[in-house]
DSSP file (Angstrom, degrees, kcal/mol; ACC not computed):
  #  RESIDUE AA STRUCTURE BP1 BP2  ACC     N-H-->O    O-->H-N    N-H-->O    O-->H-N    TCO  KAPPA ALPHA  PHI   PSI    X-CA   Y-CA   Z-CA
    1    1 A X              0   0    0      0, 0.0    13,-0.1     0, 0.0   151,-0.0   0.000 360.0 360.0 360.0 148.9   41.2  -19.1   40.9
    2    2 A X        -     0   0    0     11,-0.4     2,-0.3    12,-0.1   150,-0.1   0.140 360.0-172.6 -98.3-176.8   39.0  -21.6   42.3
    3    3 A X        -     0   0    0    148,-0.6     2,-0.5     9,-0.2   148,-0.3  -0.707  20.9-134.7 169.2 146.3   34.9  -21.6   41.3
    4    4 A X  E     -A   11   0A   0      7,-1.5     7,-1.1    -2,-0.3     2,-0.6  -0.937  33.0-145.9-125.5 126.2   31.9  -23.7   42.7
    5    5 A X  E     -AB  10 149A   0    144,-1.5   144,-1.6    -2,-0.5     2,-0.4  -0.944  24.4-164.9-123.7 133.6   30.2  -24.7   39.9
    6    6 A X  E >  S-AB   9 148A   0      3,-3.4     3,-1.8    -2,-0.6   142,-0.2  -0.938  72.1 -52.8-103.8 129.5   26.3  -25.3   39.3
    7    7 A X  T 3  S-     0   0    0    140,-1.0   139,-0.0    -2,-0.4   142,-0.0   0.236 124.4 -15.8  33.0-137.1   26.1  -27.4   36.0
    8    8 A X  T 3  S+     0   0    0     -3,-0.1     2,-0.6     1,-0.0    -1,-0.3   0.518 121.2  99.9 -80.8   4.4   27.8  -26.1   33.4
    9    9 A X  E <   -A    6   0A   0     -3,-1.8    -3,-3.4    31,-0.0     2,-0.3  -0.824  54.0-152.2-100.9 137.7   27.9  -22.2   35.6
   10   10 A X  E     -A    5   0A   0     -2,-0.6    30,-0.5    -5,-0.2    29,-0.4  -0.729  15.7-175.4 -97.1 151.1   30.9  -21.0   37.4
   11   11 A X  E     -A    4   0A   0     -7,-1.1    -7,-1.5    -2,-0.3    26,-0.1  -0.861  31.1-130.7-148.2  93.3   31.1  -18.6   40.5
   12   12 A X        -     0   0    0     -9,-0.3    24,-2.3    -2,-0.2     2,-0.4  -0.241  28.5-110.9 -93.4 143.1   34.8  -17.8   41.4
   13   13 A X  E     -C   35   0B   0     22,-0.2   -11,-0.4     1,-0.2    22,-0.2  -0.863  27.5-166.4 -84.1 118.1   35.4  -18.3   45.1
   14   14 A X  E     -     0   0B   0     20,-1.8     2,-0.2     1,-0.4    -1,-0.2   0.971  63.6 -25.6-105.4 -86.6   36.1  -15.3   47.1
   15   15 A X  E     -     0   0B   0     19,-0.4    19,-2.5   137,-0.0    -1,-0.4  -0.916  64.6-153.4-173.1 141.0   37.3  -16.3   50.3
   16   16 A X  E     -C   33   0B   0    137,-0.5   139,-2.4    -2,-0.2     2,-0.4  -0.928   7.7-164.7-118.4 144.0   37.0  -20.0   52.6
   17   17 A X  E     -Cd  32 155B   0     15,-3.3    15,-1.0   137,-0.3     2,-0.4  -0.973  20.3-162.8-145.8 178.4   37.0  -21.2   55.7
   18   18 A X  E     +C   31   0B   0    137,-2.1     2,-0.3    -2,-0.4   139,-0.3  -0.955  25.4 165.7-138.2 111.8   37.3  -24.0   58.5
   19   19 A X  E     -C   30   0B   0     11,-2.3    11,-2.3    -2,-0.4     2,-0.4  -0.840  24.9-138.5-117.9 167.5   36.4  -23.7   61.9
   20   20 A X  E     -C   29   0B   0     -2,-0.3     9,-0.2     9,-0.2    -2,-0.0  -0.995  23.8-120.7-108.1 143.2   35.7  -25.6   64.9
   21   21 A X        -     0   0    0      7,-3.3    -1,-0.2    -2,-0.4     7,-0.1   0.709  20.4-126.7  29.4-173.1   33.2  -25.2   67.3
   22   22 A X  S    S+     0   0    0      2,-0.0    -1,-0.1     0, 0.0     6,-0.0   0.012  86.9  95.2-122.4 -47.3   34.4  -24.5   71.5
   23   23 A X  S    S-     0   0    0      1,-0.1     2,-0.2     5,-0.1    -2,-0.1  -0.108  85.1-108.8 -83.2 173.5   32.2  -27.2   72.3
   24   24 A X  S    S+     0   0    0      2,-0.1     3,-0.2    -3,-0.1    -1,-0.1  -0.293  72.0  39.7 -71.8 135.4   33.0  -31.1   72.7
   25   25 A X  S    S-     0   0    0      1,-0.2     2,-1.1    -2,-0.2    48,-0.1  -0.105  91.8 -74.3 113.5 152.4   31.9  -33.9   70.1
   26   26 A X  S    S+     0   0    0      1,-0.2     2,-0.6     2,-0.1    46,-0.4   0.112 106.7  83.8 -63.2  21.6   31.8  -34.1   66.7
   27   27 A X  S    S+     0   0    0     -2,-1.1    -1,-0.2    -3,-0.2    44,-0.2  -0.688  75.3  91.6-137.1  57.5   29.0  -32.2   65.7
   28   28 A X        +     0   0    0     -2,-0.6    -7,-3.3    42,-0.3     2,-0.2   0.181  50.4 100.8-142.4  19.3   31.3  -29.0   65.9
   29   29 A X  E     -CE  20  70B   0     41,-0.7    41,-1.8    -3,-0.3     2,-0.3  -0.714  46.5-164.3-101.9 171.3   33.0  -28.3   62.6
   30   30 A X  E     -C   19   0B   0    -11,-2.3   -11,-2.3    -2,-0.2     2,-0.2  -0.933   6.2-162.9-152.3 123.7   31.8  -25.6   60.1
   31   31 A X  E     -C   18   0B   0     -2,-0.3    36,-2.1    36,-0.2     2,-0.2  -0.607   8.5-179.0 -95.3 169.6   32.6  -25.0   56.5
   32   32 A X  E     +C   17   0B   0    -15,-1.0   -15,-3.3    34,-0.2     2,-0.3  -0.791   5.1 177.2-157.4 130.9   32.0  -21.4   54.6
   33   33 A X  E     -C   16   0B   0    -17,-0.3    32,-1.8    -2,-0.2     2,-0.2  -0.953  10.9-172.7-140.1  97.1   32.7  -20.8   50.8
   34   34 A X  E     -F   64   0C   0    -19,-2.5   -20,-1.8    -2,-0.3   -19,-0.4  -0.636   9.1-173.1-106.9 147.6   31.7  -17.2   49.6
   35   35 A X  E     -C   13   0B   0     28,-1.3   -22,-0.2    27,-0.2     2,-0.1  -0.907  21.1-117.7-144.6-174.8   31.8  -16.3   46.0
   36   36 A X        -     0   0    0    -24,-2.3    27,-0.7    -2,-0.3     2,-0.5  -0.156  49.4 -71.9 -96.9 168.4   31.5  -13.7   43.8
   37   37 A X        -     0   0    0     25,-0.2    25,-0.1     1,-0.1   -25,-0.1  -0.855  51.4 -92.8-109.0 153.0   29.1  -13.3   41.2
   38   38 A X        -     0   0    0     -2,-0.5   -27,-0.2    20,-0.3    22,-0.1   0.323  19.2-165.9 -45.2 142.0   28.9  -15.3   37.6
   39   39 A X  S >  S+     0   0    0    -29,-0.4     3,-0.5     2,-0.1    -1,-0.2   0.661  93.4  67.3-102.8 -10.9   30.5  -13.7   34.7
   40   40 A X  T 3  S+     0   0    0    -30,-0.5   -29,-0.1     1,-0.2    19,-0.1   0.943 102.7  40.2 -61.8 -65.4   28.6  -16.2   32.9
   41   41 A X  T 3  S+     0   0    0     17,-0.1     2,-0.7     1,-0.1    -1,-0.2   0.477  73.1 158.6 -69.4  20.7   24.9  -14.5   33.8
   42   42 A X    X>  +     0   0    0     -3,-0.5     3,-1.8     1,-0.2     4,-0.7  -0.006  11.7 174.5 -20.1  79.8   26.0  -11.1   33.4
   43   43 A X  T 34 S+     0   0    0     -2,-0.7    -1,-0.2     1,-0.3     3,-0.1   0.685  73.7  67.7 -89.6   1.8   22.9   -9.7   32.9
   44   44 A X  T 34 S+     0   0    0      1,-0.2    -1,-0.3    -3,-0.0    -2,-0.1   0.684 107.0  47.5 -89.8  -5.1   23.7   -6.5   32.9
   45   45 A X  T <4 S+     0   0    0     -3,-1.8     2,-0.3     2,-0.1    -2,-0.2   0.449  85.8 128.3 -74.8 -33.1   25.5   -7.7   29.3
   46   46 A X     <  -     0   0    0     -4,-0.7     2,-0.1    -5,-0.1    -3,-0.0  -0.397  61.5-122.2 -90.5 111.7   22.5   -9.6   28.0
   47   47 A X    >   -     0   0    0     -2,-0.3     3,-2.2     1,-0.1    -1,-0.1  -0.357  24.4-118.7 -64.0 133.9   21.1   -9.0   24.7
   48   48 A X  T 3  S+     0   0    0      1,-0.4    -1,-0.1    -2,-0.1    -2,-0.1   0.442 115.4  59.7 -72.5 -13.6   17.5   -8.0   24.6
   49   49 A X  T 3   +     0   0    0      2,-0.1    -1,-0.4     3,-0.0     2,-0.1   0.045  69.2 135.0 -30.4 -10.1   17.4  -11.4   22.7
   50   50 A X    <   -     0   0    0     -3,-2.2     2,-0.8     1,-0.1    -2,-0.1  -0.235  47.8-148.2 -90.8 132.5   18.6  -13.4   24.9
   51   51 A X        -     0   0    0     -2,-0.1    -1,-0.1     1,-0.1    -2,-0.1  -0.792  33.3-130.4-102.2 138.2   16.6  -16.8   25.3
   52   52 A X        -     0   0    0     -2,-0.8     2,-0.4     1,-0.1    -1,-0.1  -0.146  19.5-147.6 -93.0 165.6   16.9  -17.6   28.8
   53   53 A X    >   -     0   0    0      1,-0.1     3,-2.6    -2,-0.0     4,-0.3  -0.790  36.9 -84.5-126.9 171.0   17.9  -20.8   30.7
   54   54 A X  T 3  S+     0   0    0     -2,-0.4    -1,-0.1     1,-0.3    -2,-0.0   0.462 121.4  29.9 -40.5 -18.7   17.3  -22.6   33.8
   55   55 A X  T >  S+     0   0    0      1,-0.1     3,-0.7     2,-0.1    -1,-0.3  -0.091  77.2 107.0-134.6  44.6   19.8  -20.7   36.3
   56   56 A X  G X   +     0   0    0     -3,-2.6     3,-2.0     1,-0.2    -2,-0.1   0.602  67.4  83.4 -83.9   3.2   19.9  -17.1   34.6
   57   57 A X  G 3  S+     0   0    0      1,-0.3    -1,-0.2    -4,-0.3    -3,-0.1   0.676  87.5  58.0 -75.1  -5.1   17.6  -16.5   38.2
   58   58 A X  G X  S+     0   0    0     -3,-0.7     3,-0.6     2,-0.1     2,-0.6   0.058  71.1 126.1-122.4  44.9   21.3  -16.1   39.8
   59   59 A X  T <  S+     0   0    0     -3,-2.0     3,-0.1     1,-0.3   -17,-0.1  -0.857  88.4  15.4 -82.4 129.9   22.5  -13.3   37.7
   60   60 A X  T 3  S+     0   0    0     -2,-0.6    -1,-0.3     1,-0.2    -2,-0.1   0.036 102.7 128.3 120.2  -2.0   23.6  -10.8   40.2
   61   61 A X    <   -     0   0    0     -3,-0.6     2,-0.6   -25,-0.1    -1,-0.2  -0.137  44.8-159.6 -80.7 137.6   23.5  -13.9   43.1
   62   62 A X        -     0   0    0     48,-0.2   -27,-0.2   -25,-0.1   -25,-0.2  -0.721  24.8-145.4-126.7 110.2   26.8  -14.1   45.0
   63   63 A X        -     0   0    0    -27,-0.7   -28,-1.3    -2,-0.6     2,-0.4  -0.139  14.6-158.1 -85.5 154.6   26.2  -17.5   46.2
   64   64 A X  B     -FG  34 109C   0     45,-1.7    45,-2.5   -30,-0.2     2,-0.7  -0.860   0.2-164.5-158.4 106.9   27.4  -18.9   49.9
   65   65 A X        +     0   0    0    -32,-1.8    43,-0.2    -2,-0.4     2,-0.2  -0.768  22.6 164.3 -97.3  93.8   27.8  -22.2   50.4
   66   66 A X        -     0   0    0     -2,-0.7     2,-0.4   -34,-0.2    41,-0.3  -0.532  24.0-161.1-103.5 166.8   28.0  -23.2   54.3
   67   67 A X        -     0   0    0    -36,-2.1     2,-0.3    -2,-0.2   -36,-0.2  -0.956   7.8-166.1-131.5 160.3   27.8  -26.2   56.9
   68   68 A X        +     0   0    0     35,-0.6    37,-0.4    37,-0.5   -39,-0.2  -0.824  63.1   7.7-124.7 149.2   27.2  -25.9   60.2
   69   69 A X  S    S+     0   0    0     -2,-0.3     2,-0.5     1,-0.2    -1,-0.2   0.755  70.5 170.5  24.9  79.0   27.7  -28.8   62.8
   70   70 A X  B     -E   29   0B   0    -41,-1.8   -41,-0.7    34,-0.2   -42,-0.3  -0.943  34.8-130.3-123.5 126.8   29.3  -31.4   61.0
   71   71 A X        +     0   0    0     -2,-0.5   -44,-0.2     1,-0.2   -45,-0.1  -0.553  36.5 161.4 -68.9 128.6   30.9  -34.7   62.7
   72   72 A X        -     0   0    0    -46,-0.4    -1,-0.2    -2,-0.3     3,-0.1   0.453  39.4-145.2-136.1-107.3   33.9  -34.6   61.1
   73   73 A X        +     0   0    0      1,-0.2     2,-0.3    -3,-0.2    -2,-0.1   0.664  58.5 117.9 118.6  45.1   34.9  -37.0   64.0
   74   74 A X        -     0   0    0    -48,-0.1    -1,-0.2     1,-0.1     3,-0.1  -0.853  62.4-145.9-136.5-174.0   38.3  -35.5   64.1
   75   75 A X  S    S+     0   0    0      1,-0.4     2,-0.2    -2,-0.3    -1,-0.1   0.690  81.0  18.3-121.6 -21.5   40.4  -33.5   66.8
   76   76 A X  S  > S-     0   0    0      1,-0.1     4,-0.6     0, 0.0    -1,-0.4  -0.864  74.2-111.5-157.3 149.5   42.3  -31.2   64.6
   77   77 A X  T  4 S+     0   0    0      1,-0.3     4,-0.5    -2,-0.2     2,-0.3   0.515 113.3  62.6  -8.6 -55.5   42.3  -29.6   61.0
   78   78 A X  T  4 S+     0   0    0      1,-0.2    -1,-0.3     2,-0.2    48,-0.0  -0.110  98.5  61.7-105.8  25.6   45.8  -31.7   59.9
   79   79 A X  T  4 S+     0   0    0     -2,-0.3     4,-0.2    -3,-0.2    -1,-0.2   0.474  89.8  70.4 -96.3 -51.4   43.5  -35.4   60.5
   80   80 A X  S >< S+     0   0    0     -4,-0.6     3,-3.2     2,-0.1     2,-0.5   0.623  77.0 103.6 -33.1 -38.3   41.1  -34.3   57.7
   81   81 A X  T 3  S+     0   0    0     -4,-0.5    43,-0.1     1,-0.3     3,-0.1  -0.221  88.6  17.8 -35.6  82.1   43.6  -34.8   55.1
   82   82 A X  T 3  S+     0   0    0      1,-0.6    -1,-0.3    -2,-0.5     2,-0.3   0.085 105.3 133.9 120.8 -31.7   43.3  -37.7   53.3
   83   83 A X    <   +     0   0    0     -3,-3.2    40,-1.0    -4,-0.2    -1,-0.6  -0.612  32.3 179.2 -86.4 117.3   39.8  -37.5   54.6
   84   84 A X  E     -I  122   0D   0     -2,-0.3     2,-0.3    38,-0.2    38,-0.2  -0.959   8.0-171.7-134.6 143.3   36.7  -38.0   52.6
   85   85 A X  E     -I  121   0D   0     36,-0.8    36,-1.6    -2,-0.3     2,-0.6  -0.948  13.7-141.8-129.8 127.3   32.8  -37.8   54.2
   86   86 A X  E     -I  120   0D   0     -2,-0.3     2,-0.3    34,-0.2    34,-0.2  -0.930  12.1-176.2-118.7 127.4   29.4  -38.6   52.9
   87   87 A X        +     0   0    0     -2,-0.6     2,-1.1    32,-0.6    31,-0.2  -0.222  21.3 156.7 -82.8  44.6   26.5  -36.6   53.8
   88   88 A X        +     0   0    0     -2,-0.3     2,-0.2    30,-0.1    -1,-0.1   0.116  38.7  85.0 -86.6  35.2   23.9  -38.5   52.1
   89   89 A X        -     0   0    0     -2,-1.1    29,-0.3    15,-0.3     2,-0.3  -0.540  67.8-127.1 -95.3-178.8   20.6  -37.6   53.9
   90   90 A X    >   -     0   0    0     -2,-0.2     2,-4.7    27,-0.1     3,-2.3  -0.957  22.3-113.9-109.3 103.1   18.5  -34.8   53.3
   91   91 A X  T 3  S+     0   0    0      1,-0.4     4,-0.1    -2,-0.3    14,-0.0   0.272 119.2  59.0 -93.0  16.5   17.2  -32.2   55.8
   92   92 A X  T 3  S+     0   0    0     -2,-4.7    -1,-0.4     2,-0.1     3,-0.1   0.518  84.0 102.3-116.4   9.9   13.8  -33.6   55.2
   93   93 A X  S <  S-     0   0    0     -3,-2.3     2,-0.2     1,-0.1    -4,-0.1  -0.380  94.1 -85.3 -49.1 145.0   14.8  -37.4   56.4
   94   94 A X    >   -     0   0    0      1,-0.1     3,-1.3     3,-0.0    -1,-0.1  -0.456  42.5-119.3 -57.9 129.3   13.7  -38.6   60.1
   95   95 A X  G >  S+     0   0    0      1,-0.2     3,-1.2    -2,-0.2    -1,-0.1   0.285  83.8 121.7 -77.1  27.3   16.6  -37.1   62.1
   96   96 A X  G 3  S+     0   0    0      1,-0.2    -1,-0.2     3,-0.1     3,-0.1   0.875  71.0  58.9 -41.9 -40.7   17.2  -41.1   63.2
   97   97 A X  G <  S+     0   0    0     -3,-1.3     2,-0.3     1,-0.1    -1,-0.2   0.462 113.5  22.7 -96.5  18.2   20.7  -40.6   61.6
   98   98 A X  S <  S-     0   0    0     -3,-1.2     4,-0.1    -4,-0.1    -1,-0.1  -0.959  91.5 -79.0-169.3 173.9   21.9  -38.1   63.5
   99   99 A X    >   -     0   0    0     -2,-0.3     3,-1.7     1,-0.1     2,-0.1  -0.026  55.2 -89.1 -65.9 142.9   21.4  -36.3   67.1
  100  100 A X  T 3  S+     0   0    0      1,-0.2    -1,-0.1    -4,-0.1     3,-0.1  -0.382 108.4  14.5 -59.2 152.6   18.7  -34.0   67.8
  101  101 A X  T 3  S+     0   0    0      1,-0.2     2,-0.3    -2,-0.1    -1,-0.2   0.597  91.7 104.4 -54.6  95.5   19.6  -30.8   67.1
  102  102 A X    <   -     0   0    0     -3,-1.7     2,-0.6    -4,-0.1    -1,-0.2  -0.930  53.2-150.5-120.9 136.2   22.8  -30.8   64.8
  103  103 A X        -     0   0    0     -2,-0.3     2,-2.3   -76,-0.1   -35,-0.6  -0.838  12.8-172.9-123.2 104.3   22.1  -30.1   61.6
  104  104 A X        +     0   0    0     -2,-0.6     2,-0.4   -34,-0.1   -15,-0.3  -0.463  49.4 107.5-105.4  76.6   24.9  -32.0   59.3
  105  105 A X        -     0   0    0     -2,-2.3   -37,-0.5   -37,-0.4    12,-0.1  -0.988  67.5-118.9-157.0 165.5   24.0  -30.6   56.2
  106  106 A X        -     0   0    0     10,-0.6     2,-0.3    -2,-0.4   -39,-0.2  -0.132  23.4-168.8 -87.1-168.4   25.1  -28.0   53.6
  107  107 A X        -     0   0    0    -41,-0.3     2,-0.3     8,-0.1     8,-0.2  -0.768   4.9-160.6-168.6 164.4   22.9  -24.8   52.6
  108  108 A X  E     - H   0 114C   0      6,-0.7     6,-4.0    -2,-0.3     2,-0.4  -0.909  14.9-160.5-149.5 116.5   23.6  -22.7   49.7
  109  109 A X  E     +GH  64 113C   0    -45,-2.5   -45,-1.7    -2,-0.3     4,-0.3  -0.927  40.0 137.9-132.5 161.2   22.2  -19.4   49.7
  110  110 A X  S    S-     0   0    0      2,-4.6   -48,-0.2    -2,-0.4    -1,-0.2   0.517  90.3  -1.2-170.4   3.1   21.7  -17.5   47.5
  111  111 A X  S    S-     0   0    0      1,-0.8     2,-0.2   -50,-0.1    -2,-0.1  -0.245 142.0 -16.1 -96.9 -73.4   18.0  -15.7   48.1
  112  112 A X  S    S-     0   0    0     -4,-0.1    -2,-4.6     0, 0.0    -1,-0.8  -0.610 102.6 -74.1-126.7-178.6   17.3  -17.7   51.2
  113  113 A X  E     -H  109   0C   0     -4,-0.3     2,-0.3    -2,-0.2    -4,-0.2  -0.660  43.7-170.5 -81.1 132.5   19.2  -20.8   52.2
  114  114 A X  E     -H  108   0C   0     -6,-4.0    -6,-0.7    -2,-0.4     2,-0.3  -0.765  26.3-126.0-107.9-178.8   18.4  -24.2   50.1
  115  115 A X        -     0   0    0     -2,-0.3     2,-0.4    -8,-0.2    -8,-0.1  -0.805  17.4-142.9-112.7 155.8   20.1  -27.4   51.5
  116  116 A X        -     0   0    0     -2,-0.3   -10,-0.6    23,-0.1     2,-0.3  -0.978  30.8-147.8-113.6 136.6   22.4  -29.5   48.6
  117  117 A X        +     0   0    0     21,-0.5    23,-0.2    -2,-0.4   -27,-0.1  -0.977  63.7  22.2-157.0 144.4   21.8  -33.2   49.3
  118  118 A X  S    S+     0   0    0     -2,-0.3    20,-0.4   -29,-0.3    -1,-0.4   0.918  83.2 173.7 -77.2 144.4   23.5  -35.7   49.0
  119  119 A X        -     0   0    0     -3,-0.2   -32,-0.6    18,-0.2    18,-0.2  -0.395  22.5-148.3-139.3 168.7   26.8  -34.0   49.1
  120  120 A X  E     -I   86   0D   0     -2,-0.2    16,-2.0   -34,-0.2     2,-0.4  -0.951  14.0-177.9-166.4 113.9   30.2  -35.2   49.2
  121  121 A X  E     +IJ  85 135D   0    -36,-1.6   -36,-0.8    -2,-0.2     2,-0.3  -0.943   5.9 168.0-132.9 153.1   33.6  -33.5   50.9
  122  122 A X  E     -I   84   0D   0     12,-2.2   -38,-0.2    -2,-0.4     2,-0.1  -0.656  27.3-132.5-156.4 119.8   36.8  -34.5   51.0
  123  123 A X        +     0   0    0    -40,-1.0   -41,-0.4    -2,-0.3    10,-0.2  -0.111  25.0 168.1 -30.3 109.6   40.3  -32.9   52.1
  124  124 A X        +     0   0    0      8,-2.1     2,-0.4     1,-0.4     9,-0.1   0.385  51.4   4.4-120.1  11.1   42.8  -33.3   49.8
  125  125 A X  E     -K  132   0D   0      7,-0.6     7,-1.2     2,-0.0    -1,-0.4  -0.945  43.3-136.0 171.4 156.6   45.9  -30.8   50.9
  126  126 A X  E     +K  131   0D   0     -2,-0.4     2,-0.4     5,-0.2     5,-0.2  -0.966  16.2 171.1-132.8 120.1   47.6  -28.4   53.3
  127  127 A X  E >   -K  130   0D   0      3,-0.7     3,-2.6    -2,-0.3     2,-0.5  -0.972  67.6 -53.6-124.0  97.8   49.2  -25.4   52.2
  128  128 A X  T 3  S-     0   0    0     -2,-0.4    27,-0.0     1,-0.3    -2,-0.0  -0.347 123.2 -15.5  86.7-126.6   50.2  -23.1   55.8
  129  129 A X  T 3  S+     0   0    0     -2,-0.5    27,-2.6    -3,-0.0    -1,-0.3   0.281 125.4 101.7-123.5  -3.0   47.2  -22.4   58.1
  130  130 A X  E <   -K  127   0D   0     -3,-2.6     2,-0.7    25,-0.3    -3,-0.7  -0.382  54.5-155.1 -73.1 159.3   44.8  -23.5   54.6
  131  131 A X  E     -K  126   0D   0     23,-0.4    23,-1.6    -5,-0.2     2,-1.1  -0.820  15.5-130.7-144.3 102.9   43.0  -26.8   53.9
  132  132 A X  E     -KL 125 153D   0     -7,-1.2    -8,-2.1    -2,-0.7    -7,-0.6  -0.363  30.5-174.9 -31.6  83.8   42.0  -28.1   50.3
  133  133 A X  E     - L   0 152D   0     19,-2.2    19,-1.4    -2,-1.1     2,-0.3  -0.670  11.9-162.3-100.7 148.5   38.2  -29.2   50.2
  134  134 A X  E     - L   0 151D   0     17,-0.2   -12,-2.2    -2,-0.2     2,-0.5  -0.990  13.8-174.6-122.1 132.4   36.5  -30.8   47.3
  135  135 A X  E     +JL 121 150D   0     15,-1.8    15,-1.3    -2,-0.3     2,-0.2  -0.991   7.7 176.3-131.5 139.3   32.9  -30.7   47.4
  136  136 A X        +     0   0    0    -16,-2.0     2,-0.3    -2,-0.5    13,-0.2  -0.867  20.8 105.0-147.7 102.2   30.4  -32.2   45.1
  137  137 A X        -     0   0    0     -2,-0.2    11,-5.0   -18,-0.2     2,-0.3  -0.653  51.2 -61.3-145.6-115.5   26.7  -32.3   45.1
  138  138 A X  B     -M  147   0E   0    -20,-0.4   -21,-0.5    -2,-0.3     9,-0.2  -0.842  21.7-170.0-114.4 156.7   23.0  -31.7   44.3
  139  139 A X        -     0   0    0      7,-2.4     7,-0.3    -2,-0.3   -23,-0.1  -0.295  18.8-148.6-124.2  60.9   21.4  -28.6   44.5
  140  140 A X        +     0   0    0    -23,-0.2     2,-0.7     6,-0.1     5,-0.2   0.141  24.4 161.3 -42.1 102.3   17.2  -28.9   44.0
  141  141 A X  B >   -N  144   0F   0      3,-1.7     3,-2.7     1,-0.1    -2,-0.1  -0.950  69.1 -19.3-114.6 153.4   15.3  -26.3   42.6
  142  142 A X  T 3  S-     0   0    0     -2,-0.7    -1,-0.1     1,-0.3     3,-0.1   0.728 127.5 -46.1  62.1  22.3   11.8  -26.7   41.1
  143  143 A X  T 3  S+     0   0    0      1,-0.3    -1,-0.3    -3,-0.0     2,-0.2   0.270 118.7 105.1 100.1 -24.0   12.0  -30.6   40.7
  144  144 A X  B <   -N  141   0F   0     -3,-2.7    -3,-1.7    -5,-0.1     2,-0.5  -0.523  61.6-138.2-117.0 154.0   15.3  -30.5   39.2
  145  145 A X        -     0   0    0     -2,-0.2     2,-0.2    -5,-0.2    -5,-0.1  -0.955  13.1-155.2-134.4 132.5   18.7  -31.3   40.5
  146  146 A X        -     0   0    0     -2,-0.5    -7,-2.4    -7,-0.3     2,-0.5  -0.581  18.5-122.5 -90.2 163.1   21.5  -29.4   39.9
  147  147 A X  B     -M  138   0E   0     -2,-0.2  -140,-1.0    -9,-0.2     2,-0.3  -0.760  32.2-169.7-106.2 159.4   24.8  -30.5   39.9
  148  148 A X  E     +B    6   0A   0    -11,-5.0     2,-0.3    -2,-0.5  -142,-0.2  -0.740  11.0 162.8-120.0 151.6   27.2  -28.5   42.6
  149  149 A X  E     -B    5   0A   0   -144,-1.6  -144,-1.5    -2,-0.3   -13,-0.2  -0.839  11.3-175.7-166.1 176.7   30.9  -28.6   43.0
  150  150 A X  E     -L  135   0D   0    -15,-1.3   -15,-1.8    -2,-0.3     2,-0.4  -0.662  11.9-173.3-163.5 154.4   33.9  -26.5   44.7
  151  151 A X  E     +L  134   0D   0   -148,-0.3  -148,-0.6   -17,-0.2     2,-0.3  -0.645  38.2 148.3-139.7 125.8   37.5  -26.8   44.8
  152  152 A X  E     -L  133   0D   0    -19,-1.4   -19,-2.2    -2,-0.4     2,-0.5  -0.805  52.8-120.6-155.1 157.2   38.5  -24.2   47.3
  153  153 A X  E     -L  132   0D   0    -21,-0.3  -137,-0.5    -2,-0.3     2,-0.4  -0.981  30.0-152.2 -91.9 111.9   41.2  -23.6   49.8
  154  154 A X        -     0   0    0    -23,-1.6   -23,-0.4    -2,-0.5  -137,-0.3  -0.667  12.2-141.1 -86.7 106.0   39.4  -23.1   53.5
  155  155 A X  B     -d   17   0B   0   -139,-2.4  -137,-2.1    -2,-0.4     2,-0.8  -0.475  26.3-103.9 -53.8 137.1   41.5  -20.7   56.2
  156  156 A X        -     0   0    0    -27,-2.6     2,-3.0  -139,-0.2  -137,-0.1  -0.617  22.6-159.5-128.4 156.3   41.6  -21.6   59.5
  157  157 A X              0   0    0     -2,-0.8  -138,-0.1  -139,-0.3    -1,-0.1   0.133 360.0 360.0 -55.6  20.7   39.6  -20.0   62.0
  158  158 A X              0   0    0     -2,-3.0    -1,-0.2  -140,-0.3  -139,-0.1   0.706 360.0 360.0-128.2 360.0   41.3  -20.8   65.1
């Protein structure tokens, strides 16, 4: 089983995917990574002792890590292989590095959406109509940055 991990907590991955867009240009691929929730916060487990940490706020969370419009800059699913991308801006940068309105950036949600910056994906395998992703970045809450990863295999949607 697969898991997107926030520090040292895991969240087994449910189900993935990869689409493209209809329209023309790079600014038309879209990841989605849905998970399950932590067996680590259980809270419904949790001794009335329990001295709490810095992510027990996503006990019960089933966390969903998407992108929307990302240049990719490739023409079908079986280039990406091999393929590795850095997202390293933030979605509060001046949108100089990339076109008004595309948003090439991740979100994790998980109350509301937060963006993970600077992020990291890369393709690593093909199994079928599936596609390997690695994903790695930061996740901010409060001041603090977590760190994010995924492993998953993404169907795809077309």
């Amino acid at each position: 089983m697969d898991f997107l991990h926030l520090d040292a907590v895991a969240f087994p991955v449910l189900r993935g995917s990869l689409s493209r867009l209809n329209e023309a240009g790079d600014y038309s691929w879209c990841i989605e990574v849905h998970c399950g929730e932590s067996e680590q916060l259980d809270y419904r487990n949790w001794p009335e002792n329990k001295i709490g940490s810095g992510l027990d706020w996503l006990a019960g969370k089933e966390p969903y890590l998407y992108a929307q419009l990302l240049p990719l800059g490739v023409g079908s699913p079986d280039e990406l292989i091999g393929c590795r991308y850095s997202f390293p801006q933030s979605s509060y940068d001046d949108p100089a590095d990339w076109e008004p309105n595309h948003w090439p950036f991740f979100c994790l949600y998980t109350w509301e959406h937060d963006y993970v910056h600077p992020i990291s994906l890369a393709f690593t395998a093909k199994r079928g109509r599936q596609y390997r992703a690695e994903i790695e970045g930061k996740f901010p809450v409060n001041n603090r940055y977590h760190d994010l990863r995924v492993q998953a295999w993404l169907d795809w949607d077309r």
